[in-house]
PyMOL Python script that loads the backbone (N, CA, C, O; Angstrom):
from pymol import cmd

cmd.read_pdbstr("""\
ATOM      1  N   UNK A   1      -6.922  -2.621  -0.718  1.00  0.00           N
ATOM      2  CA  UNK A   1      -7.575  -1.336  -0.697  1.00  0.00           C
ATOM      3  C   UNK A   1      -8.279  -1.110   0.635  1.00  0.00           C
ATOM      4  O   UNK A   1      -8.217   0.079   0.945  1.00  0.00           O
ATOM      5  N   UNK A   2      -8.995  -1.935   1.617  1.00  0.00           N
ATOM      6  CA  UNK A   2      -9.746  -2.049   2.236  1.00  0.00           C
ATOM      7  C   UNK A   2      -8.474  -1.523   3.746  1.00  0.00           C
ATOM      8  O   UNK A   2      -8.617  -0.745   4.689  1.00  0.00           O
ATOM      9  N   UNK A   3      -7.216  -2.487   3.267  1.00  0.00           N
ATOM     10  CA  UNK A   3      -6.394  -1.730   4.240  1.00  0.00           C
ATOM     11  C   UNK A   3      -6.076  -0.318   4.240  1.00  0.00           C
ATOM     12  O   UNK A   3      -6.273   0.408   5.215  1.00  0.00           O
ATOM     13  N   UNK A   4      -5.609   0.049   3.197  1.00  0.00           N
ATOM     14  CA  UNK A   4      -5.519   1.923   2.861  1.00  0.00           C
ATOM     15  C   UNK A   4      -6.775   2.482   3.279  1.00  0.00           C
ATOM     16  O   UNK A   4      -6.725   3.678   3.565  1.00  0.00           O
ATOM     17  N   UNK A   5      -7.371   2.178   3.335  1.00  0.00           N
ATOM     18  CA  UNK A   5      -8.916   2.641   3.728  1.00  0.00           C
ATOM     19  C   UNK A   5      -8.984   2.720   5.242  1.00  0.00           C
ATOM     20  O   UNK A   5      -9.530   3.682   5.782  1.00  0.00           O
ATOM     21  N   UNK A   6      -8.539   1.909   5.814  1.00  0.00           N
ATOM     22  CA  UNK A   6      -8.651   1.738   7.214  1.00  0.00           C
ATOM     23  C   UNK A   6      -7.691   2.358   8.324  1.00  0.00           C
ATOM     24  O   UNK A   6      -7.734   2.770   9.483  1.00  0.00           O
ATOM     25  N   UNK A   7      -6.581   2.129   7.012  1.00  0.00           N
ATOM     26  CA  UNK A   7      -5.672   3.266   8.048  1.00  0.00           C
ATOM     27  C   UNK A   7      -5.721   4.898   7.469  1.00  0.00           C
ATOM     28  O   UNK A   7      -5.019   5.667   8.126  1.00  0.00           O
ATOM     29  N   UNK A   8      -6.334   5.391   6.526  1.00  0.00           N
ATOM     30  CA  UNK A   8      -7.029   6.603   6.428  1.00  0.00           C
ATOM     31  C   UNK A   8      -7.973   6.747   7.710  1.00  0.00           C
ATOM     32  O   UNK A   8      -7.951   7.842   8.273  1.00  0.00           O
ATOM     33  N   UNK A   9      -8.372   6.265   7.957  1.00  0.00           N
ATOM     34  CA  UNK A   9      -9.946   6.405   8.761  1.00  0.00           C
ATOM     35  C   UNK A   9      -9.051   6.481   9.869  1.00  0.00           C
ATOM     36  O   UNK A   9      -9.263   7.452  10.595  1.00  0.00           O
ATOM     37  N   UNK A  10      -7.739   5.439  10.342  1.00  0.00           N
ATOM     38  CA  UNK A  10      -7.266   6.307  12.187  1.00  0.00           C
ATOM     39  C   UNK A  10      -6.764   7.134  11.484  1.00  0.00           C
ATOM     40  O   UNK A  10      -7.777   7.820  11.344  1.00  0.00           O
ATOM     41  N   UNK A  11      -5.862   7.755  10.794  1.00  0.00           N
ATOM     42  CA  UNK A  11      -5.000   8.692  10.884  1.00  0.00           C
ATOM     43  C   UNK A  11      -5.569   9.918  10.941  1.00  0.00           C
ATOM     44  O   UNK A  11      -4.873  10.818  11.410  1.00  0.00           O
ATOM     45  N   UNK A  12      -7.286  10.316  10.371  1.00  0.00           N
ATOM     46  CA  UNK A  12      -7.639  11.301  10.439  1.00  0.00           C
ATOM     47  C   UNK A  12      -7.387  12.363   9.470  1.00  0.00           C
ATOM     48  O   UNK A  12      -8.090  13.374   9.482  1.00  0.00           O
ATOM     49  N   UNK A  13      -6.329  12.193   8.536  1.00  0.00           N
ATOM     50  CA  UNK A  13      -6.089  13.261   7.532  1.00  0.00           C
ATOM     51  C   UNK A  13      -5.881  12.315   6.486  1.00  0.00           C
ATOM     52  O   UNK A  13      -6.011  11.188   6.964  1.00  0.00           O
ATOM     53  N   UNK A  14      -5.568  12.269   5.054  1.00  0.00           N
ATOM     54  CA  UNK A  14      -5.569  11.394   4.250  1.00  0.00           C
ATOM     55  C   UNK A  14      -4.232  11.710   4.050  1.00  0.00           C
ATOM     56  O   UNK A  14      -4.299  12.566   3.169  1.00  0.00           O
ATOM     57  N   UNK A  15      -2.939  11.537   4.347  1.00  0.00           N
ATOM     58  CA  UNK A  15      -1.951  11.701   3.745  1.00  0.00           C
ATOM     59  C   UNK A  15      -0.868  10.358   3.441  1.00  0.00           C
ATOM     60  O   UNK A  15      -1.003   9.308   4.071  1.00  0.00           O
ATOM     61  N   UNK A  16       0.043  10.511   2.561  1.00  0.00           N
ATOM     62  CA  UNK A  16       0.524   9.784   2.068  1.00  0.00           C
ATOM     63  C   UNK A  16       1.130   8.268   3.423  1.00  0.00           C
ATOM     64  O   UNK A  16       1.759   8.315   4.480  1.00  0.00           O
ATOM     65  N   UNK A  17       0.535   7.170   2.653  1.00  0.00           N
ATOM     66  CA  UNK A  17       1.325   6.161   3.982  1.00  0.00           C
ATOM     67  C   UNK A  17       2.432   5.329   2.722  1.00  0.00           C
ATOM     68  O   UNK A  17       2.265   5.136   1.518  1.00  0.00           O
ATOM     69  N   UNK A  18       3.579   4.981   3.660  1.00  0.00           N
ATOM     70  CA  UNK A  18       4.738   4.337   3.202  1.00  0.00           C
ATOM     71  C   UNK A  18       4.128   2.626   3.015  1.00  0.00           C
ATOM     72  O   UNK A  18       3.681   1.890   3.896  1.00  0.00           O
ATOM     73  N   UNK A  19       4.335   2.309   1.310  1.00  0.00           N
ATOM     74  CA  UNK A  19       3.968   0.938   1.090  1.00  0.00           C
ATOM     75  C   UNK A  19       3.987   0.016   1.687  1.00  0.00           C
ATOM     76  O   UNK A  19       3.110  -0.847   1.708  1.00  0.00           O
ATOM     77  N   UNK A  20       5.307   0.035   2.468  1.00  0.00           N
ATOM     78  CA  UNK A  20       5.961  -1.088   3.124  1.00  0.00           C
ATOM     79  C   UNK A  20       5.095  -1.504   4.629  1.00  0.00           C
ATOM     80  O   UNK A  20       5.129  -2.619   5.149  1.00  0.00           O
ATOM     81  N   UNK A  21       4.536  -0.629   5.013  1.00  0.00           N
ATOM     82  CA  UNK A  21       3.738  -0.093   5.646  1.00  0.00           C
ATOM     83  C   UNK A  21       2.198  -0.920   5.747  1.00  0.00           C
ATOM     84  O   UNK A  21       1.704  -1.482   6.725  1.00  0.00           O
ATOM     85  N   UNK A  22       1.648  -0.763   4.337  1.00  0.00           N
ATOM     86  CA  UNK A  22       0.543  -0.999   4.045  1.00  0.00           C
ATOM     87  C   UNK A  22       0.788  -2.833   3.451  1.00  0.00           C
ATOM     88  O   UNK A  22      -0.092  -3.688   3.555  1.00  0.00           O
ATOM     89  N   UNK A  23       1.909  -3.029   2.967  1.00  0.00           N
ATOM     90  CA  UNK A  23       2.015  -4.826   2.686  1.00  0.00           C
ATOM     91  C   UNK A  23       2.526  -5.596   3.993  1.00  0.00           C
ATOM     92  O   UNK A  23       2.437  -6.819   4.110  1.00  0.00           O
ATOM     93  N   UNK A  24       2.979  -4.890   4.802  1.00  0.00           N
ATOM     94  CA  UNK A  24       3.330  -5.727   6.011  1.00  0.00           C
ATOM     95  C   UNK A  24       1.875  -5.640   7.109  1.00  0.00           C
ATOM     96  O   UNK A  24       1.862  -6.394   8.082  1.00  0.00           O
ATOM     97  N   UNK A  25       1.102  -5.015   6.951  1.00  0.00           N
ATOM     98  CA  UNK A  25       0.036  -4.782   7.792  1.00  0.00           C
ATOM     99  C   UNK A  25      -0.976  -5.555   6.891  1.00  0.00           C
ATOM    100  O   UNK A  25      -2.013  -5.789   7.512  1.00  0.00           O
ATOM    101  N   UNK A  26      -0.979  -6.039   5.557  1.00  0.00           N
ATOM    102  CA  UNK A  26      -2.106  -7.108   5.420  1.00  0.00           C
ATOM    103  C   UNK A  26      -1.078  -8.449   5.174  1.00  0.00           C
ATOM    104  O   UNK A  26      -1.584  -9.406   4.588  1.00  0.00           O
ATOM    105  N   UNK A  27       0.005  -8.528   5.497  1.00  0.00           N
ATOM    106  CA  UNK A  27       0.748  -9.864   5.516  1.00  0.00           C
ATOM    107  C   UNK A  27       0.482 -10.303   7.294  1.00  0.00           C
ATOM    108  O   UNK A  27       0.800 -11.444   7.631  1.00  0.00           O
ATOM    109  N   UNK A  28       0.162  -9.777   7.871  1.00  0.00           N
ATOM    110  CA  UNK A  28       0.100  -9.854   9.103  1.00  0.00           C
ATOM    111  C   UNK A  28      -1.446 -10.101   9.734  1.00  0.00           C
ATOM    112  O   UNK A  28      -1.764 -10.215  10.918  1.00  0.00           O
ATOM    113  N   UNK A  29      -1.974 -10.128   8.985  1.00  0.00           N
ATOM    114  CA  UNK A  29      -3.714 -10.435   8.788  1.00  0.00           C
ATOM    115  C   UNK A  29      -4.210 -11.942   8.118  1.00  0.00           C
ATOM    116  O   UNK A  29      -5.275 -12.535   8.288  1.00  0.00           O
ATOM    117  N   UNK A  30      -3.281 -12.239   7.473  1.00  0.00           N
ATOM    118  CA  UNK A  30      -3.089 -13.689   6.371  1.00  0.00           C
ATOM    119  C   UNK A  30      -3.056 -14.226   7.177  1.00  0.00           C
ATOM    120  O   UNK A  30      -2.282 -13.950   8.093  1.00  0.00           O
ATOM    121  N   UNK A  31      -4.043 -15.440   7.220  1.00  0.00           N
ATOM    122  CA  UNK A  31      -3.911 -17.498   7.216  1.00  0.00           C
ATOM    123  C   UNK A  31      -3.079 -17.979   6.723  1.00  0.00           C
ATOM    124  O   UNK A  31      -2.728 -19.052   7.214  1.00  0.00           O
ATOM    125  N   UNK A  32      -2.298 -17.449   5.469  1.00  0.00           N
ATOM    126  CA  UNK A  32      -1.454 -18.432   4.330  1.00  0.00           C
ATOM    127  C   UNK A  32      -0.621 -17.646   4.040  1.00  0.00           C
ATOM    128  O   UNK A  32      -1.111 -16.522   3.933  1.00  0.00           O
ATOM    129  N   UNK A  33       0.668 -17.688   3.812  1.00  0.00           N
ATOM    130  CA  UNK A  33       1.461 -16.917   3.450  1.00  0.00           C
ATOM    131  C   UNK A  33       1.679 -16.595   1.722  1.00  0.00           C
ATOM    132  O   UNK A  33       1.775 -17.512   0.906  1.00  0.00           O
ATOM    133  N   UNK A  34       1.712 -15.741   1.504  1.00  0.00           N
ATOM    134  CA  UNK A  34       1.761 -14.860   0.388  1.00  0.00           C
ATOM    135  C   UNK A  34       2.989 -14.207   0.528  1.00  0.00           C
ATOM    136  O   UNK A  34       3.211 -13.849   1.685  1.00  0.00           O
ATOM    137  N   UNK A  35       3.973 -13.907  -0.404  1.00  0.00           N
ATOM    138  CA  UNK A  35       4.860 -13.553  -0.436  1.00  0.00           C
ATOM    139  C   UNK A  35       4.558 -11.476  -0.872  1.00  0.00           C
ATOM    140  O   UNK A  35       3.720 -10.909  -1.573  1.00  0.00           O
ATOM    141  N   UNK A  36       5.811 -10.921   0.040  1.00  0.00           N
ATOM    142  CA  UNK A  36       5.645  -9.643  -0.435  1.00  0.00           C
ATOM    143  C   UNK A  36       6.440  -9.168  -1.467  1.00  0.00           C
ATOM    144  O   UNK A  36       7.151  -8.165  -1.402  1.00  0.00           O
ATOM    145  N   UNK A  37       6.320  -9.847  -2.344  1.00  0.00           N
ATOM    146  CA  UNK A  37       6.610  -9.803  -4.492  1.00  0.00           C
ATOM    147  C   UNK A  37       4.950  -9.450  -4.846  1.00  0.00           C
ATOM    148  O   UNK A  37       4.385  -8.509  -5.403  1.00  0.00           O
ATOM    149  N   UNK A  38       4.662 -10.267  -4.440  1.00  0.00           N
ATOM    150  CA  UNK A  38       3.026 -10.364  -5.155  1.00  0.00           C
ATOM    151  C   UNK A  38       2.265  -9.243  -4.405  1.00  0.00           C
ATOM    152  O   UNK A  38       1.352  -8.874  -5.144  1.00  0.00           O
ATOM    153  N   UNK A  39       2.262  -8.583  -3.298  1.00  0.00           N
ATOM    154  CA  UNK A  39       1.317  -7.911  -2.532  1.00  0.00           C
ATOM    155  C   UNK A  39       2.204  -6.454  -3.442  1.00  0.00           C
ATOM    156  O   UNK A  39       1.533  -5.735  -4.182  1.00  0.00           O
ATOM    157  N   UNK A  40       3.078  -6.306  -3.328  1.00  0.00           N
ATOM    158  CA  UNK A  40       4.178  -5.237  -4.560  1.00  0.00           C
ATOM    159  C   UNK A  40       3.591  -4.943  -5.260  1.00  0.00           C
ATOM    160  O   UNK A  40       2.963  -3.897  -5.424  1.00  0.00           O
ATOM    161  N   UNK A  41       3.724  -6.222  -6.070  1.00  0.00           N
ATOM    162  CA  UNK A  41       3.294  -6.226  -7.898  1.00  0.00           C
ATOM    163  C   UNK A  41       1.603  -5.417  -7.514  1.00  0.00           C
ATOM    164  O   UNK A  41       0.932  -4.752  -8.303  1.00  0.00           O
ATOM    165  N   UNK A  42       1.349  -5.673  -6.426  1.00  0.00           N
ATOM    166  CA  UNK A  42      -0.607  -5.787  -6.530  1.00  0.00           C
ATOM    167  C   UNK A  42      -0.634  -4.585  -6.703  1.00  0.00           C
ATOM    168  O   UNK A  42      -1.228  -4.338  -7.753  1.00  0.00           O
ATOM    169  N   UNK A  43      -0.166  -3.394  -6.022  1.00  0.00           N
ATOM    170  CA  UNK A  43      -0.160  -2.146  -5.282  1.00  0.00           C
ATOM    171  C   UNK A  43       0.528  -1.427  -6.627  1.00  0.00           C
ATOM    172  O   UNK A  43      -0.094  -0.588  -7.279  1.00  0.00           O
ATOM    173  N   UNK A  44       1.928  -1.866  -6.976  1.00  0.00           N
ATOM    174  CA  UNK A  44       2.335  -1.036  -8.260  1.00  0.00           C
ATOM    175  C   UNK A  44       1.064  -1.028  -9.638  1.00  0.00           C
ATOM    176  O   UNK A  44       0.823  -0.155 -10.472  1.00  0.00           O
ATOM    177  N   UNK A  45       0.261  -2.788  -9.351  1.00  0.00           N
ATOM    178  CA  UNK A  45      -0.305  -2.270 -10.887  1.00  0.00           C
ATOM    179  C   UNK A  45      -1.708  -1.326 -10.288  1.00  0.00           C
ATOM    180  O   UNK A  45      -2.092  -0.314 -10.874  1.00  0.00           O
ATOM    181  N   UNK A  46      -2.215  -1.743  -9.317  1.00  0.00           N
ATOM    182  CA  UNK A  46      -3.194  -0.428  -8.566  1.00  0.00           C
ATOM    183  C   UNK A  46      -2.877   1.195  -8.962  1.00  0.00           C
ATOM    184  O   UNK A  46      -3.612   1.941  -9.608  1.00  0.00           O
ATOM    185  N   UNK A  47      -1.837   1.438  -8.498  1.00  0.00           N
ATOM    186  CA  UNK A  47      -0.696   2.422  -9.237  1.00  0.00           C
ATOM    187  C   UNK A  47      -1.618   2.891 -10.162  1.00  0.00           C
ATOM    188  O   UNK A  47      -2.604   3.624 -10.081  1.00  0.00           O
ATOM    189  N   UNK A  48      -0.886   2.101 -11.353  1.00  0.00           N
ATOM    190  CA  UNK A  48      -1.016   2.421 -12.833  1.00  0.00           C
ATOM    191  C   UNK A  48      -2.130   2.549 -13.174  1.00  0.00           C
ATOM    192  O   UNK A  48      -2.539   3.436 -13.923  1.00  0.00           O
ATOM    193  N   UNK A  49      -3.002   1.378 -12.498  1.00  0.00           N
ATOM    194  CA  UNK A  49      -4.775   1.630 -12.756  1.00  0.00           C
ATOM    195  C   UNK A  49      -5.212   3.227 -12.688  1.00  0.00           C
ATOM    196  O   UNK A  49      -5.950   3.891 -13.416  1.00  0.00           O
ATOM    197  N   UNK A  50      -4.601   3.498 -11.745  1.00  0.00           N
ATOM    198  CA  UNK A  50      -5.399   4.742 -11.549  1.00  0.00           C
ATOM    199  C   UNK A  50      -6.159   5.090  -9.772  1.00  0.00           C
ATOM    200  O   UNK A  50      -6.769   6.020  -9.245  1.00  0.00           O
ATOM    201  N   UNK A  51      -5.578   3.493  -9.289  1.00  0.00           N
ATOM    202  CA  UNK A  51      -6.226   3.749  -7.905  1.00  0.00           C
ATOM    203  C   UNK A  51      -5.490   4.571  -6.790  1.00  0.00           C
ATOM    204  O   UNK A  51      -6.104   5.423  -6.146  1.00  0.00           O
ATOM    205  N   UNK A  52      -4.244   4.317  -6.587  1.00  0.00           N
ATOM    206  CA  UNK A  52      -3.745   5.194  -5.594  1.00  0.00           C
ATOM    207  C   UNK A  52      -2.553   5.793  -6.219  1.00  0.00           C
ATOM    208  O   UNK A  52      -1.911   5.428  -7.204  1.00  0.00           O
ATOM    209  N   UNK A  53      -2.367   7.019  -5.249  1.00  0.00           N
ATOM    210  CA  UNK A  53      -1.735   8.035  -5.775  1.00  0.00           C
ATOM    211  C   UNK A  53      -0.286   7.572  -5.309  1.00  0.00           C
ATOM    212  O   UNK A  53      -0.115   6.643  -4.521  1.00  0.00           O
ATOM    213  N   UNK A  54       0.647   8.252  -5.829  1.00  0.00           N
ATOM    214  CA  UNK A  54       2.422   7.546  -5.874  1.00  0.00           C
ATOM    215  C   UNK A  54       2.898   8.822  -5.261  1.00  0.00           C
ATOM    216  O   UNK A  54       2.376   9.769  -5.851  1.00  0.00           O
ATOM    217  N   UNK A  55       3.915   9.307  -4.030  1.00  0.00           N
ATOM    218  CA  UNK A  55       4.587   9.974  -3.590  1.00  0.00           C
ATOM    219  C   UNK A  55       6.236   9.482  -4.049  1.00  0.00           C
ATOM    220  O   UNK A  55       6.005   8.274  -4.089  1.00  0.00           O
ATOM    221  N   UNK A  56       7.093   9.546  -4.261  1.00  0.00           N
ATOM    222  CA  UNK A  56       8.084   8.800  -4.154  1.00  0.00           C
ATOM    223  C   UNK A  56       8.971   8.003  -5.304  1.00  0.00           C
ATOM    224  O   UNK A  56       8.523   8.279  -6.417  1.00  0.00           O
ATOM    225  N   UNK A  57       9.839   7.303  -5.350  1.00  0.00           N
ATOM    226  CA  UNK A  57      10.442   6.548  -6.679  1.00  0.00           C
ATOM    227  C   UNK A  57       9.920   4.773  -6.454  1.00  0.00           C
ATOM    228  O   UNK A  57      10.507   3.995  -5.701  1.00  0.00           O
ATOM    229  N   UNK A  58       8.934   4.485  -7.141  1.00  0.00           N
ATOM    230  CA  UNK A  58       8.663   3.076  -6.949  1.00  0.00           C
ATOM    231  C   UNK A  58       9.511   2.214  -7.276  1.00  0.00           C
ATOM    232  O   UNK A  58       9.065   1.378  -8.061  1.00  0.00           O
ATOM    233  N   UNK A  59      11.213   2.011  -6.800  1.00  0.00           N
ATOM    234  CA  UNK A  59      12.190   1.196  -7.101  1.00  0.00           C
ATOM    235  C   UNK A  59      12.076  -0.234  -5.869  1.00  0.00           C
ATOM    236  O   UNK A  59      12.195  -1.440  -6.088  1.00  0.00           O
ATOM    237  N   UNK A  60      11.844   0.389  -4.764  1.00  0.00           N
ATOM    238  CA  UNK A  60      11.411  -0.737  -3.754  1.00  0.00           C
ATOM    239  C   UNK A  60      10.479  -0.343  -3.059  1.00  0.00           C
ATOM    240  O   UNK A  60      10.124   0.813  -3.292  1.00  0.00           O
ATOM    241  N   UNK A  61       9.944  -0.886  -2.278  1.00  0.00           N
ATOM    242  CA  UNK A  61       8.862  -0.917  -1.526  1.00  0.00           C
ATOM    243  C   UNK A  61       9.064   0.244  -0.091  1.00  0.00           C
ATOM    244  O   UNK A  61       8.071   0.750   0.434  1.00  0.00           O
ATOM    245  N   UNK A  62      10.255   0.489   0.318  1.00  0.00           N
ATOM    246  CA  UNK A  62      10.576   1.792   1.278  1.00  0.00           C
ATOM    247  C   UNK A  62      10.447   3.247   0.873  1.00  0.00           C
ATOM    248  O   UNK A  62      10.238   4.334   1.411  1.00  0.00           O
ATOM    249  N   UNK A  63      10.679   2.728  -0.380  1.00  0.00           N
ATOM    250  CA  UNK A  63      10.773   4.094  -0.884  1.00  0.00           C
ATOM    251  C   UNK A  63       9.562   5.300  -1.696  1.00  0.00           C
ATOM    252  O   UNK A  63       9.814   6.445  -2.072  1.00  0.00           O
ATOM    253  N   UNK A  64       8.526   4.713  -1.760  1.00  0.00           N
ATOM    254  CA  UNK A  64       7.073   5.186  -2.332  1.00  0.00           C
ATOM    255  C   UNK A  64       6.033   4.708  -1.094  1.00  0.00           C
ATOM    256  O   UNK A  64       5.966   3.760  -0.311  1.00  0.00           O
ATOM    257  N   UNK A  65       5.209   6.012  -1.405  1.00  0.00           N
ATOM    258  CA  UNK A  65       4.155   6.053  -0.320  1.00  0.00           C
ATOM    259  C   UNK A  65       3.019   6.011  -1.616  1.00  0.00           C
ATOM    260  O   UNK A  65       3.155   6.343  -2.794  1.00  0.00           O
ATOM    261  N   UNK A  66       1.886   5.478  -0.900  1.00  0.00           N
ATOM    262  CA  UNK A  66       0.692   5.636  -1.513  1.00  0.00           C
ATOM    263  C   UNK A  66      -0.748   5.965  -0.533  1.00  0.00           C
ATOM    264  O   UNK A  66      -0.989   5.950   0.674  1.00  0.00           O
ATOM    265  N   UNK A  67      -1.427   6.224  -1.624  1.00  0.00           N
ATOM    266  CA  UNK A  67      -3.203   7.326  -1.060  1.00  0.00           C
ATOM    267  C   UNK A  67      -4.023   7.019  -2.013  1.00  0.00           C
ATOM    268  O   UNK A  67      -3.702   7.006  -3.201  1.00  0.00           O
ATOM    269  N   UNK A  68      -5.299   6.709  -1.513  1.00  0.00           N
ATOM    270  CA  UNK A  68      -6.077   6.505  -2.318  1.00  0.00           C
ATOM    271  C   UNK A  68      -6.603   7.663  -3.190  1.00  0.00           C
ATOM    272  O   UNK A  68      -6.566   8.749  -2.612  1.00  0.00           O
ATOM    273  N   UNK A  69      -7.195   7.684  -4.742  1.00  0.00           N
ATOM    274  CA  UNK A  69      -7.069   8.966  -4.629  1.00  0.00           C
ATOM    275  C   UNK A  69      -8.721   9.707  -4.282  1.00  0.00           C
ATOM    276  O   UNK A  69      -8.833  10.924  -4.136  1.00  0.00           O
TER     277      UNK A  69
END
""", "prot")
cmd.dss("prot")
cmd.show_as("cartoon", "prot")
cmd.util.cbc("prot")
cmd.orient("prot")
């Protein structure tokens, strides 16, 4: 979350950013590798929670953008 947050704050407008986007930019911040299954799963059940908003068909990770809402 803290990443979606941060790249809201450069972009200047809140609009939709591409997932793939947002899991390769905190895989790239990691000490330890974590696989991007699990950073997925994290973001789809965020999703469902209710935290960020879904543009897109969540079949893979290219294809759905998310926003906080």
């Amino acid at each position: 979350m803290n990443t979606v947050k941060k790249l809201h704050q450069n972009k200047q407008n809140k609009d939709f950013i591409k997932s793939a986007r947002i899991i390769g930019e905190v895989m790239g911040h990691l000490d330890q590798y974590i696989g991007d299954h699990f950073f997925e799963y994290r973001v789809r059940r965020l999703i469902v929670n209710g935290v960020f908003d879904l543009e897109g068909v969540p079949k893979a990770m290219r294809y759905y953008s998310i926003k906080i809402r």
